[in-house]
N, CA, C and O atoms as a Tinker XYZ file with bonds, in Angstrom:
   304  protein
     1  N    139.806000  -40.121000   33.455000    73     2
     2  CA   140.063000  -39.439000   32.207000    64     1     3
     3  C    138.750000  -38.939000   31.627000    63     2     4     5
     4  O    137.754000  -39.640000   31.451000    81     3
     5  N    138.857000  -37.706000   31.364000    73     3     6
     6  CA   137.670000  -37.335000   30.509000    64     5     7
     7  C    137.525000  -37.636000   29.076000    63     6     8     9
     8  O    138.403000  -37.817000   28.233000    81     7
     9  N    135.911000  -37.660000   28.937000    73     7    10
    10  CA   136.071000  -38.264000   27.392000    64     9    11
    11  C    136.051000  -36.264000   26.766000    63    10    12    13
    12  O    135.909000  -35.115000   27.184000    81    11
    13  N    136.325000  -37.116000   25.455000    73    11    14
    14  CA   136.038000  -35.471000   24.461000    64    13    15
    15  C    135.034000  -35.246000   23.826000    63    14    16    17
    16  O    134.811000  -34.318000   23.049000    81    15
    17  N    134.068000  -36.507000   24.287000    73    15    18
    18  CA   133.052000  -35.894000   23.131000    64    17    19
    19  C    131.447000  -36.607000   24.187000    63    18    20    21
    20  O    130.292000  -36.218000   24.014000    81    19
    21  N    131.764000  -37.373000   24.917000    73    19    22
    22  CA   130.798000  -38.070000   25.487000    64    21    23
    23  C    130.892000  -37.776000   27.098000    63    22    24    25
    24  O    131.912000  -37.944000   27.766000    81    23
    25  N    129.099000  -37.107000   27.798000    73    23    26
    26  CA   129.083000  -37.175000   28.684000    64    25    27
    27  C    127.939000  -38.102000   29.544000    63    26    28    29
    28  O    127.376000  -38.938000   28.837000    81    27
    29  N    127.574000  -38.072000   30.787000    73    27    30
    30  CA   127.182000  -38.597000   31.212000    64    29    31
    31  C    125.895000  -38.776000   31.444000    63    30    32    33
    32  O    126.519000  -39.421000   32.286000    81    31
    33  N    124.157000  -38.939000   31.657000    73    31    34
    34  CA   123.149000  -38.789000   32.702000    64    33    35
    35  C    123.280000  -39.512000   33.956000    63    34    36    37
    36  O    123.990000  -40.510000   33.834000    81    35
    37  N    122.981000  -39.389000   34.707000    73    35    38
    38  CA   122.811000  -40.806000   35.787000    64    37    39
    39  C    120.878000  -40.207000   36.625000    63    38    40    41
    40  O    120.451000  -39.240000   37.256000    81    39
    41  N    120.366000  -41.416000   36.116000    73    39    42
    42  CA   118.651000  -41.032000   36.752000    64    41    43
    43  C    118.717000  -42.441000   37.980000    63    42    44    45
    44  O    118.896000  -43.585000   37.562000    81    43
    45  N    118.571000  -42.195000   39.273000    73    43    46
    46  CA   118.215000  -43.338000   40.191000    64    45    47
    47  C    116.548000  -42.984000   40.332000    63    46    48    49
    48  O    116.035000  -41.866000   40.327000    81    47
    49  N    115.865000  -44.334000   40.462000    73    47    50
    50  CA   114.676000  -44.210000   40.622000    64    49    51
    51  C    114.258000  -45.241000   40.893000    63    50    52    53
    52  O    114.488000  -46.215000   40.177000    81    51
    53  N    113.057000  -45.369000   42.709000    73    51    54
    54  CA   112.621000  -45.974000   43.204000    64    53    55
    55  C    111.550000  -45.967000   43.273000    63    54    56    57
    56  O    110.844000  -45.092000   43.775000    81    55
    57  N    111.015000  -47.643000   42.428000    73    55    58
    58  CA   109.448000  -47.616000   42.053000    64    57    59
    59  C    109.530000  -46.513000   40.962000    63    58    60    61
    60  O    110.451000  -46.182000   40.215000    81    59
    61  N    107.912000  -45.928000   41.163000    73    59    62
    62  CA   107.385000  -44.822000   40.112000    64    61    63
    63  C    108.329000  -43.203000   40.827000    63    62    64    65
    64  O    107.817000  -42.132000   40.502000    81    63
    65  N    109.432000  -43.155000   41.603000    73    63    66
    66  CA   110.299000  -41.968000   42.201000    64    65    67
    67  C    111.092000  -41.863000   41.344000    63    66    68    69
    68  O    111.482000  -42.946000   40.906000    81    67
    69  N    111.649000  -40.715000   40.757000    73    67    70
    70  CA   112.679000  -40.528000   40.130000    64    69    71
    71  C    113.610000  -39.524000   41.789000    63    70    72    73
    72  O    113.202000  -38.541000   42.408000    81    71
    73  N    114.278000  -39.954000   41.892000    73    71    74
    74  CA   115.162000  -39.505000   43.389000    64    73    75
    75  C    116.799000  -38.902000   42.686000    63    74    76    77
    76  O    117.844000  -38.769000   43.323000    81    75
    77  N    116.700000  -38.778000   42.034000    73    75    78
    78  CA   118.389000  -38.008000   41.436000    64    77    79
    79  C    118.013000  -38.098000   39.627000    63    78    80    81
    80  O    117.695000  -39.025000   38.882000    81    79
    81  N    118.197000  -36.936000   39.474000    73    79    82
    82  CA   118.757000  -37.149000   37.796000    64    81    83
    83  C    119.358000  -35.945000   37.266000    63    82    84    85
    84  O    118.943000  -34.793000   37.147000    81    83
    85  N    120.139000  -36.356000   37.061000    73    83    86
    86  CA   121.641000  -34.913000   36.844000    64    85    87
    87  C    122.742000  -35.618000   35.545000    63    86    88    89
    88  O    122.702000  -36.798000   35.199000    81    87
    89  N    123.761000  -34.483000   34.927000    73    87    90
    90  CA   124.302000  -34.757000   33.928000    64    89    91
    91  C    125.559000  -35.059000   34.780000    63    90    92    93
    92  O    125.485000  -35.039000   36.009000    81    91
    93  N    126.911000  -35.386000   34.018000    73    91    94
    94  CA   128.170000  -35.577000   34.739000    64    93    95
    95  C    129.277000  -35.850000   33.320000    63    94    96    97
    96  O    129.335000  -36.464000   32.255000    81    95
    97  N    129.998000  -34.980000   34.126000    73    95    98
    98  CA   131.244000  -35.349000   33.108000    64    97    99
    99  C    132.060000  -36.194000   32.510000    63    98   100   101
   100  O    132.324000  -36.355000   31.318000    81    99
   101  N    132.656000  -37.035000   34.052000    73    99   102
   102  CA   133.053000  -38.334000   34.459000    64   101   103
   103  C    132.263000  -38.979000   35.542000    63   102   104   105
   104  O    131.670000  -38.640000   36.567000    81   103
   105  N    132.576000  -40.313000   34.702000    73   103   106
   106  CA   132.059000  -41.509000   35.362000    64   105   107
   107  C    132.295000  -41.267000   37.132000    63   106   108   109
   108  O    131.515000  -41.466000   38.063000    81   107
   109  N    134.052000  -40.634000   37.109000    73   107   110
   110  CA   133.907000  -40.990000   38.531000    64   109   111
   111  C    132.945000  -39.633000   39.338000    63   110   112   113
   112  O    132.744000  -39.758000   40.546000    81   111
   113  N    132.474000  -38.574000   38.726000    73   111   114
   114  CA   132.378000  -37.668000   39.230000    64   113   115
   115  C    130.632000  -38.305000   39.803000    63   114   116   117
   116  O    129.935000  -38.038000   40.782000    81   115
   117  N    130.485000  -39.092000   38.796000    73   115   118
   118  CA   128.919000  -40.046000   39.371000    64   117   119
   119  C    129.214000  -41.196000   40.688000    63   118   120   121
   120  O    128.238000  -41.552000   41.349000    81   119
   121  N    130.200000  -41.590000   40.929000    73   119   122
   122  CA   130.742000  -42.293000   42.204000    64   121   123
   123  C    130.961000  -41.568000   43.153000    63   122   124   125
   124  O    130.514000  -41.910000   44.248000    81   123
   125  N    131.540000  -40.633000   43.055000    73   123   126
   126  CA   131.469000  -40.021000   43.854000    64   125   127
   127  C    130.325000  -38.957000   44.569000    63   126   128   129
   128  O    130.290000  -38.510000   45.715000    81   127
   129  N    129.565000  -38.781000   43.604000    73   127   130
   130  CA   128.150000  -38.122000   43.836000    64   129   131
   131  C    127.126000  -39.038000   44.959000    63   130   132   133
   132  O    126.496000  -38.523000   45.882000    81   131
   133  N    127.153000  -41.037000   44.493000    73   131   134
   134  CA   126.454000  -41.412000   44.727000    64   133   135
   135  C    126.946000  -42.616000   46.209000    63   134   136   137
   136  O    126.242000  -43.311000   46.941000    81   135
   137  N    127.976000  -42.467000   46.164000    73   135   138
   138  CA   128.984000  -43.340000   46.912000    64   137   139
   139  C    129.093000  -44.657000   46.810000    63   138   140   141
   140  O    129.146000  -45.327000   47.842000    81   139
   141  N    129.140000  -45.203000   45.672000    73   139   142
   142  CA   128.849000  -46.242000   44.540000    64   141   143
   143  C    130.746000  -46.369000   44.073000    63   142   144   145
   144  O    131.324000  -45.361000   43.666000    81   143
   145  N    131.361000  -47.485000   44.192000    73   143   146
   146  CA   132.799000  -47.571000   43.971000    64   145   147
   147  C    132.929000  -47.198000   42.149000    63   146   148   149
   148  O    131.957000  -47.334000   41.406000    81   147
   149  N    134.380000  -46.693000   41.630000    73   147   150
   150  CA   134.383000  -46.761000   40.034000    64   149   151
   151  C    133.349000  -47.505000   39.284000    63   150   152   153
   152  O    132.325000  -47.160000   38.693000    81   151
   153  N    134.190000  -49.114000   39.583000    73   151   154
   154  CA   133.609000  -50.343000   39.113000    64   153   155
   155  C    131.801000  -50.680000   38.783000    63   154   156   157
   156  O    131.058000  -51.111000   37.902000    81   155
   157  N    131.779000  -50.070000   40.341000    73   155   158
   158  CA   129.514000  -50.720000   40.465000    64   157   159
   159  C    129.484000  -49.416000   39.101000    63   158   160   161
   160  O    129.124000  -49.968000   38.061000    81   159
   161  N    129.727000  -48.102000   38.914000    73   159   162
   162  CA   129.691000  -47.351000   38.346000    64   161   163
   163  C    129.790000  -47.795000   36.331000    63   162   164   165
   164  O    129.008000  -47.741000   35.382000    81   163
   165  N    131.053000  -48.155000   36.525000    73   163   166
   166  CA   131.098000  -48.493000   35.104000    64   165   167
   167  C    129.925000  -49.508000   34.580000    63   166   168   169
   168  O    129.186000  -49.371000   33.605000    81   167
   169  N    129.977000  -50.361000   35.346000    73   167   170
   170  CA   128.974000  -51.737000   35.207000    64   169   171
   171  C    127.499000  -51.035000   35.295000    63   170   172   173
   172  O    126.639000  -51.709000   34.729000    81   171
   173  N    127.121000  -50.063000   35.768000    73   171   174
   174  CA   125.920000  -49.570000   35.715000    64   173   175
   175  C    125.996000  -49.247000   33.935000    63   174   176   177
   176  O    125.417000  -49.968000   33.122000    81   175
   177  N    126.837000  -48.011000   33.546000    73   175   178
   178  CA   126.610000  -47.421000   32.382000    64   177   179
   179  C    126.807000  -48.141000   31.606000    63   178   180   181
   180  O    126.365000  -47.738000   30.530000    81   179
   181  N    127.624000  -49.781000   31.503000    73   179   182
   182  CA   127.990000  -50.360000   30.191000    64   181   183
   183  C    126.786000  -51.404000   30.099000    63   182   184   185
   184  O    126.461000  -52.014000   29.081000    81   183
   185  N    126.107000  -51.505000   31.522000    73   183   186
   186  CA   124.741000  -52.589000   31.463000    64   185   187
   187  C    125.442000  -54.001000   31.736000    63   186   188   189
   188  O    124.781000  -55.015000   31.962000    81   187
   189  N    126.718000  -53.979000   31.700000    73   187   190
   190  CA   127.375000  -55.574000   32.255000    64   189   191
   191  C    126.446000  -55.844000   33.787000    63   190   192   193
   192  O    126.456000  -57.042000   34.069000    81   191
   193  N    125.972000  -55.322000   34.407000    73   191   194
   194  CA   125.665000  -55.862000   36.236000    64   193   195
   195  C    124.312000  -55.917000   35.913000    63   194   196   197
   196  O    123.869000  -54.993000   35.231000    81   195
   197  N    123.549000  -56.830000   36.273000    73   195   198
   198  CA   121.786000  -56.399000   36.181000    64   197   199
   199  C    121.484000  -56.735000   37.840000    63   198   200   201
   200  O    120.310000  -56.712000   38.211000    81   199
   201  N    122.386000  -56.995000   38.661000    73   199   202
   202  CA   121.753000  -56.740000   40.264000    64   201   203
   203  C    120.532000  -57.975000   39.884000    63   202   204   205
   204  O    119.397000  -57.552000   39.661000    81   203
   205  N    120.725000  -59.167000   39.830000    73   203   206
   206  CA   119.544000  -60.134000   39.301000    64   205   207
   207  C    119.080000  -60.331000   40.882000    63   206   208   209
   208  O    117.882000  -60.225000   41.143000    81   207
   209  N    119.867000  -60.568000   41.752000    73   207   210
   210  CA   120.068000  -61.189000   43.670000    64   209   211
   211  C    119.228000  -59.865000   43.797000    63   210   212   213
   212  O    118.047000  -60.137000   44.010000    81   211
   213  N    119.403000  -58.918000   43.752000    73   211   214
   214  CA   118.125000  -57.988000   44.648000    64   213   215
   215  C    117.115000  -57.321000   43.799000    63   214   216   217
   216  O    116.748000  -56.187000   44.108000    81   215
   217  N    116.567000  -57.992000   42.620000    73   215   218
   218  CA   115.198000  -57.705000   42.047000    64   217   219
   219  C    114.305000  -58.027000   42.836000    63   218   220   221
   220  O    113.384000  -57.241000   42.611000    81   219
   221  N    114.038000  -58.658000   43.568000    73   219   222
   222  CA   113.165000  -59.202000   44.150000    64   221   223
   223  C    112.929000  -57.947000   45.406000    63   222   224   225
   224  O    111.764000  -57.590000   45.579000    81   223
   225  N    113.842000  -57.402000   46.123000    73   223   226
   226  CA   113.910000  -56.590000   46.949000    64   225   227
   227  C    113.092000  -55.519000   46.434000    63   226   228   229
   228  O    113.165000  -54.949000   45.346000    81   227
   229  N    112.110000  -55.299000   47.633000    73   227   230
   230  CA   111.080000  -54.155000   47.537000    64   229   231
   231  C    111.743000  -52.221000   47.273000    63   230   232   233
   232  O    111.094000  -51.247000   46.892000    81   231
   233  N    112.603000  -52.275000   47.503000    73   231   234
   234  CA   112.688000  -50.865000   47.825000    64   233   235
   235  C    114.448000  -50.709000   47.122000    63   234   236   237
   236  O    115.149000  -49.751000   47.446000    81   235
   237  N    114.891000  -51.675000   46.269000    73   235   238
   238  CA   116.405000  -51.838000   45.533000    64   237   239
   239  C    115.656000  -50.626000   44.188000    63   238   240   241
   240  O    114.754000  -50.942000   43.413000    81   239
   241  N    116.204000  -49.543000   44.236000    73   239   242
   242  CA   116.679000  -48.135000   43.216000    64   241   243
   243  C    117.299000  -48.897000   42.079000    63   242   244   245
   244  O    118.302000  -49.600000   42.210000    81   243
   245  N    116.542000  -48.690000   40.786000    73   243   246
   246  CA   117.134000  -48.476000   39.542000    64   245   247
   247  C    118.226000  -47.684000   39.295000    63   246   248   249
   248  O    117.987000  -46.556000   39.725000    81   247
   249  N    118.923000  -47.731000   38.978000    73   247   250
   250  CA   120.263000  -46.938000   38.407000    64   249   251
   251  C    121.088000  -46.801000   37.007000    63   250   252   253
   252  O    122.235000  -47.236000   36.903000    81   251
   253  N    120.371000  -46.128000   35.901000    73   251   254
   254  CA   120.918000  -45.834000   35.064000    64   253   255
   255  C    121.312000  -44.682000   34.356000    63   254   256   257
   256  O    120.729000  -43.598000   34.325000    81   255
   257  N    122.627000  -45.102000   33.643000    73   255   258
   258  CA   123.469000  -44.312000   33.157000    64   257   259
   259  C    123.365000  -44.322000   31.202000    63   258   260   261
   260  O    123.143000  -45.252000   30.427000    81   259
   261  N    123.618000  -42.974000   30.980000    73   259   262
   262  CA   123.516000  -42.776000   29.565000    64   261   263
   263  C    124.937000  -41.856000   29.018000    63   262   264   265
   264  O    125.725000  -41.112000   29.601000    81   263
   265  N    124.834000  -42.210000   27.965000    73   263   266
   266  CA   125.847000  -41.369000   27.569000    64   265   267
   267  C    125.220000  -40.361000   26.836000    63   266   268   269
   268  O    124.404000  -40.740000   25.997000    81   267
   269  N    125.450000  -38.940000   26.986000    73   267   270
   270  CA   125.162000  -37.831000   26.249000    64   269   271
   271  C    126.413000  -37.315000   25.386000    63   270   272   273
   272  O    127.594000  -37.662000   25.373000    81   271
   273  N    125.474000  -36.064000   24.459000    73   271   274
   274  CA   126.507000  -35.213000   24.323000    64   273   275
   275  C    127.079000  -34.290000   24.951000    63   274   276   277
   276  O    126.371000  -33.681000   25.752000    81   275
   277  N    128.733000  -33.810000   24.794000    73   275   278
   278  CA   128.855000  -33.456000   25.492000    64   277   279
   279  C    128.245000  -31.337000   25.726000    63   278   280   281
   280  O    128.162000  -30.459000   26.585000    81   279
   281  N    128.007000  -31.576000   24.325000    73   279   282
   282  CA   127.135000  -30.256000   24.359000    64   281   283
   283  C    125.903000  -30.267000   24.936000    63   282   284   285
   284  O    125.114000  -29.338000   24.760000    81   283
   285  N    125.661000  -31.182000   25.579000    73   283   286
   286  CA   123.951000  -31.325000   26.409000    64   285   287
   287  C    124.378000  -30.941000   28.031000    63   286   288   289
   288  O    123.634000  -30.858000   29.008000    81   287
   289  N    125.795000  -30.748000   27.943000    73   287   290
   290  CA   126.028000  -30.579000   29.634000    64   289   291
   291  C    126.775000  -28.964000   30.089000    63   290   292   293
   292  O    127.784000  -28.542000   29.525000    81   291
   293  N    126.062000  -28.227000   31.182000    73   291   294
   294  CA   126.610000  -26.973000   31.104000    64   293   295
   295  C    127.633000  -27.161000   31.756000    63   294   296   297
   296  O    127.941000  -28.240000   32.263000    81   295
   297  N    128.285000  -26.116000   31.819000    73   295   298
   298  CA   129.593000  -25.766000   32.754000    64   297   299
   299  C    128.923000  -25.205000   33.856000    63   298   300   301
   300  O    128.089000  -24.317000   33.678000    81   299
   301  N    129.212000  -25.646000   35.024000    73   299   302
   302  CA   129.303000  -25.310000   36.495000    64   301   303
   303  C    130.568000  -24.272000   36.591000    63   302   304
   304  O    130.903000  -23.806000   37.681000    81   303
């Protein structure tokens, strides 16, 4: 479901790399971008998951999600 007023960022970034950062409409349209299920998805943008088991891992990508407006996102 789309929201009406709230859209998406999603920035992944490894180490000092920023490797993706793009706007999105829906949540799922970011799962599907990243091949990341709904769920890992929601839990990214609401901050419920902090991935604590692979901090330690050298080369584990940051992944966060923001909510924008939805006037900050063009039409494709």
């Amino acid at each position: 479901m789309r929201s009406k007023h709230n859209c998406f960022r999603c920035v992944v970034q490894l180490e000092d790399n920023i490797i993706h950062d793009k706007k999105y409409k829906t949540l799922q349209e970011i799962s599907d971008e990243l091949g990341l299920s709904y769920g890992m998805v929601a839990d990214f943008s609401s901050g419920r998951k902090k991935h604590n088991k692979y901090n330690n891992f050298k080369y584990f990508p940051q992944v966060k999600i923001d909510r924008i407006k939805k006037e900050e996102i063009s039409d494709e």
